[in-house]
C-alpha positions in Angstrom: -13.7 0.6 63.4 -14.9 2.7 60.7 -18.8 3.6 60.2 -20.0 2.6 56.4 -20.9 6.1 54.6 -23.9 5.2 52.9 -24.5 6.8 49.4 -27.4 8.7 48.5 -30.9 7.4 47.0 -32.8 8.1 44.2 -35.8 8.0 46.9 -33.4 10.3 48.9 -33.1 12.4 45.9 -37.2 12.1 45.1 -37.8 13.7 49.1 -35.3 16.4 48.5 -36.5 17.4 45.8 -40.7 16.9 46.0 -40.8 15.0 43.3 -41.6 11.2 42.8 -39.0 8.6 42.2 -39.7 7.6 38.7 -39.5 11.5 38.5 -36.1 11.6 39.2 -35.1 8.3 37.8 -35.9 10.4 34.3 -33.8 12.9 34.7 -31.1 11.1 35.5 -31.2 9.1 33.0 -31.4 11.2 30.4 -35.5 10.5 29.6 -37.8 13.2 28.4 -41.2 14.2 29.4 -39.9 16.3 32.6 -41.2 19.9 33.6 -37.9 22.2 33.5 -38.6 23.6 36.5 -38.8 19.9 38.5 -35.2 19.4 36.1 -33.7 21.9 37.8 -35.1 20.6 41.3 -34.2 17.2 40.8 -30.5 18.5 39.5 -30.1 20.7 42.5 -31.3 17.7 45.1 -28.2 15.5 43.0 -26.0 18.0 43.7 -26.6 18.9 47.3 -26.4 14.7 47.9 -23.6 14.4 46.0 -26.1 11.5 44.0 -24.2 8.9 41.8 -26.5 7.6 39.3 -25.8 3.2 39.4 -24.3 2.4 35.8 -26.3 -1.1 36.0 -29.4 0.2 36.3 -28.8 3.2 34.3 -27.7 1.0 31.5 -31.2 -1.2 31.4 -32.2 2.3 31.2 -30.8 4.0 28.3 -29.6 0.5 26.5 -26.2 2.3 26.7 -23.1 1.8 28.8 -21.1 4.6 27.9 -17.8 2.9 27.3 -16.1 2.1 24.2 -13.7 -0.8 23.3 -10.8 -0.2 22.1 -9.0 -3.1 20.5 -5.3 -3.2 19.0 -4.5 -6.3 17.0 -0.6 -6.1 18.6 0.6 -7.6 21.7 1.2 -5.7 24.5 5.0 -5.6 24.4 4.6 -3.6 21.0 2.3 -1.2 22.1 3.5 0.2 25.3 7.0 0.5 23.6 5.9 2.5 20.4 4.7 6.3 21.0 2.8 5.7 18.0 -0.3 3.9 20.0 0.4 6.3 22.9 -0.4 8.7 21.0 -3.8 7.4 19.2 -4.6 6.3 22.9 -4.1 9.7 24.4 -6.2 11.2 21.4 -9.2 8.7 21.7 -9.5 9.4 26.2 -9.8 13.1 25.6 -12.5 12.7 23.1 -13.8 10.2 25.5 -13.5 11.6 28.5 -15.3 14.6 27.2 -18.5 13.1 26.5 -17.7 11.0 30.2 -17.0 7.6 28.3 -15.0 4.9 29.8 -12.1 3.8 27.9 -11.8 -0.5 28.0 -8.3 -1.4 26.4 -7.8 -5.3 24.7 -5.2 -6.4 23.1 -4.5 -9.5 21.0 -1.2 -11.4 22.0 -1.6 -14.4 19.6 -4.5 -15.9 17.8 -6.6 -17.4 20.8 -7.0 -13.5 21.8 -9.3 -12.9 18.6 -12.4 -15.2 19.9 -12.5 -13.9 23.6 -12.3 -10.1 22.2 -15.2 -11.0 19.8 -17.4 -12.6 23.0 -16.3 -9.3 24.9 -17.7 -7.2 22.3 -20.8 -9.9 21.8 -21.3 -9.2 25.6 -23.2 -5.8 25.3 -20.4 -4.7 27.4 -19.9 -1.6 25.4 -21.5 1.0 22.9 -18.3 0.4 20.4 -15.4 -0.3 19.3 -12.2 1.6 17.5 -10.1 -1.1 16.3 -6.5 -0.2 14.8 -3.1 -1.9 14.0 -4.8 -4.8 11.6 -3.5 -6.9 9.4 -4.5 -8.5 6.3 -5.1 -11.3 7.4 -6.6 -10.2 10.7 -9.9 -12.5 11.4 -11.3 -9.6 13.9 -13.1 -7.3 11.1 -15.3 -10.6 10.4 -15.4 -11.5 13.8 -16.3 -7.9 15.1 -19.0 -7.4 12.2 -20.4 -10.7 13.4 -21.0 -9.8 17.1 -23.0 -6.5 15.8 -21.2 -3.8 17.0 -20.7 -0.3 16.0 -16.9 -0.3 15.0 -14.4 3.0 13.6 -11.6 1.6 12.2 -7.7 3.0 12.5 -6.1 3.1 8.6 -7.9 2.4 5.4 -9.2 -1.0 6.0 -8.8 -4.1 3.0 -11.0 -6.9 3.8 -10.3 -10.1 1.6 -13.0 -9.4 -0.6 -12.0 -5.6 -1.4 -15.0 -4.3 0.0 -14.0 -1.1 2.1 -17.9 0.5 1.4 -19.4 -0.5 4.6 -16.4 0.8 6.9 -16.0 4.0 8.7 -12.2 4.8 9.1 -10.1 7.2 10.1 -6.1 6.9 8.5 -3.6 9.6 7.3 -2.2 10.2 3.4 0.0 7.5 3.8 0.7 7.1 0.1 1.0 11.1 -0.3 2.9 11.7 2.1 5.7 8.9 1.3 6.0 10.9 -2.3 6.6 13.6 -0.7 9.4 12.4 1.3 10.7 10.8 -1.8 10.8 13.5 -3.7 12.3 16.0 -0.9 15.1 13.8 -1.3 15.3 13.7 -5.4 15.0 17.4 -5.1 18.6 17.5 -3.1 20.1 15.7 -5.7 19.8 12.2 -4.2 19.6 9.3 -7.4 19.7 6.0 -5.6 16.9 6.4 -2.4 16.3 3.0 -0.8 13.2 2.5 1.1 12.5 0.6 4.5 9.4 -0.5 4.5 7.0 -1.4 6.9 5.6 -4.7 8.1 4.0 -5.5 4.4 0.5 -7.6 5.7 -0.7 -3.7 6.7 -2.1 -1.2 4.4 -0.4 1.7 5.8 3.0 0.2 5.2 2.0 -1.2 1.6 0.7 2.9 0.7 3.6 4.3 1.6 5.8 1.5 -0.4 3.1 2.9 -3.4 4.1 6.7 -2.9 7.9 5.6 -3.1 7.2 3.7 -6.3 5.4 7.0 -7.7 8.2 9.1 -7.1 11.3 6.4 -7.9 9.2 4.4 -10.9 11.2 1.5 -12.3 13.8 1.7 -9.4 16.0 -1.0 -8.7 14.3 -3.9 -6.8 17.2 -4.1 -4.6 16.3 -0.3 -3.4 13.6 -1.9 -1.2 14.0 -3.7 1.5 11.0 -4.9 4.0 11.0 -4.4 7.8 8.5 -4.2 10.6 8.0 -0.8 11.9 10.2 -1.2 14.4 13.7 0.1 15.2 15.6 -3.5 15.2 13.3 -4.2 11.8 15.6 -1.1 10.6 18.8 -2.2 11.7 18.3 -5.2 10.0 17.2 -3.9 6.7 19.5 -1.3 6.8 22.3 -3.4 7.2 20.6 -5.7 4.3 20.3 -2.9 1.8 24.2 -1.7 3.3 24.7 -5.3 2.1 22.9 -5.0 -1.3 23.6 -1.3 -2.8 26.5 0.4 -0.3 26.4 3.5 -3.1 23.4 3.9 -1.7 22.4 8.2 -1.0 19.5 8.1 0.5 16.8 6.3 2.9 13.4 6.8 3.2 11.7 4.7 6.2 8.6 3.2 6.6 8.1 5.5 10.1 10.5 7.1 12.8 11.1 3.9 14.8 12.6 2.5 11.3 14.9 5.3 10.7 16.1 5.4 13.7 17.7 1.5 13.4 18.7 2.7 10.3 20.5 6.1 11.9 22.5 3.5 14.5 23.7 0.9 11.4 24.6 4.4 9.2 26.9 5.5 12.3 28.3 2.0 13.0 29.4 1.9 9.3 30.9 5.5 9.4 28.3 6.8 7.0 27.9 10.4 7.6 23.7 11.6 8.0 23.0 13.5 5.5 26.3 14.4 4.1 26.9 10.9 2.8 23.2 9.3 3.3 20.0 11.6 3.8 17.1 10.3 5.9 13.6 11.0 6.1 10.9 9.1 8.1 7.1 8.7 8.8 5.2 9.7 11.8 6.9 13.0 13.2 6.7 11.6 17.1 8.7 14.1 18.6 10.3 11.5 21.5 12.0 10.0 18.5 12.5 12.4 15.4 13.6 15.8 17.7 16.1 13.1 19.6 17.8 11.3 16.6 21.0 11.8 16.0 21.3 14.4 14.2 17.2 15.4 14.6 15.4 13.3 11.9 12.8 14.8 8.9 10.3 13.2 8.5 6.4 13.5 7.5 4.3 14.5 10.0 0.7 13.1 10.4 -1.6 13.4 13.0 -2.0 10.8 15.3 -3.8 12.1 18.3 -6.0 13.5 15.9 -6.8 10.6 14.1 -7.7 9.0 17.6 -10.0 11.9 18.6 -11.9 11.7 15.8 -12.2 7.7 14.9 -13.9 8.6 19.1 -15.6 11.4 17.4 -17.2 9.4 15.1 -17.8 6.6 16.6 -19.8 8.6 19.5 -21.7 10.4 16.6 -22.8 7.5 14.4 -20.4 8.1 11.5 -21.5 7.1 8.0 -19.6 4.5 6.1 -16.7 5.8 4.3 -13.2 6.9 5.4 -12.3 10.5 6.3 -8.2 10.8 5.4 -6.3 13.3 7.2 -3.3 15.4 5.2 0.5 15.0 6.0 3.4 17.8 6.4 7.2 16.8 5.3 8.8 18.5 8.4 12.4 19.2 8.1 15.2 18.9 10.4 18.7 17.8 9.9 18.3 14.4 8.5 17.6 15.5 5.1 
């Protein structure tokens, strides 16, 4: 048999330190009104313990429960296979952790998902949420405004009604960025650049279709062809726009994951990357664009950044408004 370690007190605490248990209950929980000098008693008592302040009751405390939701409107066999969430997730836990914040991860498989996150976030189970990965016509920005809860969102946001004011949002130069792609490959002499786009119902996809169209102006309809921001998306539409314009010179996809199903149909149809067809894509994840062959260009925006600060200002009470991060055409061998 095993003896039962029992934890520490806060009236084990209070003795060890000569103070009184609603003395130490204040310091613990972050409350004001305390002598610096029975602070740094109380501190050193928790210390010497090895105290572990309860979250419950520190919670009816403070009104806080230092964790933050954060909810992706994909399922989960989308997420864990792109790098791109991996990413966003590993920037939002450092910013996290940092300021010792729990991390509670939901996902929405299908449309019955939607209601049970909105009662989670109802709950008063956490401070937040981040929310990326909508879709136009995602219900969870109404839902999530309804239950009350401070929310940073992933990408411009565009609710139904067009209003974006009340919003704080974190997303890259999506439409920039695409022109410069696009024109990287006028500049090498490239006169009939198709574009892969992304899944159309989100507004990163739809800005980066915008920044081709700036570049290419009245280019041939048949130049675009929509996908999904995913590599079997670009097979497809590769083979499609293969299928529509096979003069075709060039390819700008909607992100990595696209070019790369694009790369593989190029191959299988002994198109030569970039002598015959140039490539450029969208994200710059290095498990993809440094292992494509041959090593993909493609514009590079920060995505663990964007995740550390949508944390960042969700911890800090951002204002309404969206703070856009710049992109970098990086070149490799693609293009």
């Amino acid at each position: 048999m095993t003896e039962a370690v029992s934890r520490p007190t806060l009236e084990a605490v209070a003795a060890r330190a000569g103070v009184s248990r609603a003395t130490v209950s204040r310091v613990v929980n972050g409350g004001e009104g305390v002598r610096d000098s029975l602070v740094a008693r109380v501190r050193q008592a928790v210390e010497e313990l090895g105290y572990v302040p309860n979250q419950a009751a520190r919670s009816l405390v403070t009104k806080r429960h230092d964790a933050v939701a954060v909810v992706i409107a994909e399922p989960g066999t989308r997420v864990f296979a792109d790098p791109f969430f991996a990413a966003q997730l590993r920037g939002i836990s450092k910013e996290l952790t940092a300021h010792d914040n729990q991390l509670v991860l939901l996902l929405t498989e299908g449309r019955d998902d939607h209601a049970r996150v909105a009662r989670y976030l109802a709950g008063g189970h956490v401070d937040g949420a981040l929310v990326f990965s909508l879709h136009l016509d995602d219900p969870l920005p109404g839902l999530i405004r309804d239950a009350g809860v401070r929310t940073v969102f992933g990408g411009r946001p565009d609710w139904d009604d067009g209003d974006t004011g009340g919003a704080v949002y974190v997303d890259s130069d999506n439409r920039g960025g695409a022109r410069d792609a696009v024109r990287h490959l006028a500049g090498l002499g490239r006169t009939r650049i198709g574009h892969i786009t992304g899944a159309l119902d989100q507004t990163s996809a739809v800005d980066r279709l915008d920044g081709y169209r700036d570049v290419m102006g009245d280019a041939a309809p048949e130049l675009v062809v929509e996908s999904d921001f995913t590599p079997g998306g670009g097979e497809r539409a590769m083979r499609e726009l293969l299928a529509r314009r096979p003069d075709v010179d060039a390819v700008f996809a909607a992100n990595d994951l696209t070019a790369l199903g694009a790369l593989r149909v190029l191959r299988a149809h002994g198109r030569r990357v970039p002598e015959d067809v140039a490539v450029i894509g969208f994200d710059d994840m290095a498990p993809v664009a440094e292992q494509t062959d041959p090593p993909l260009t493609t514009v590079r925006q920060d995505i663990e950044g964007m995740g550390r600060i949508m944390a960042r200002l969700l911890l800090d009470g951002g204002r309404p408004g969206g703070v856009i991060l710049p992109t970098t055409l990086v070149r490799r061998a693609s293009a």
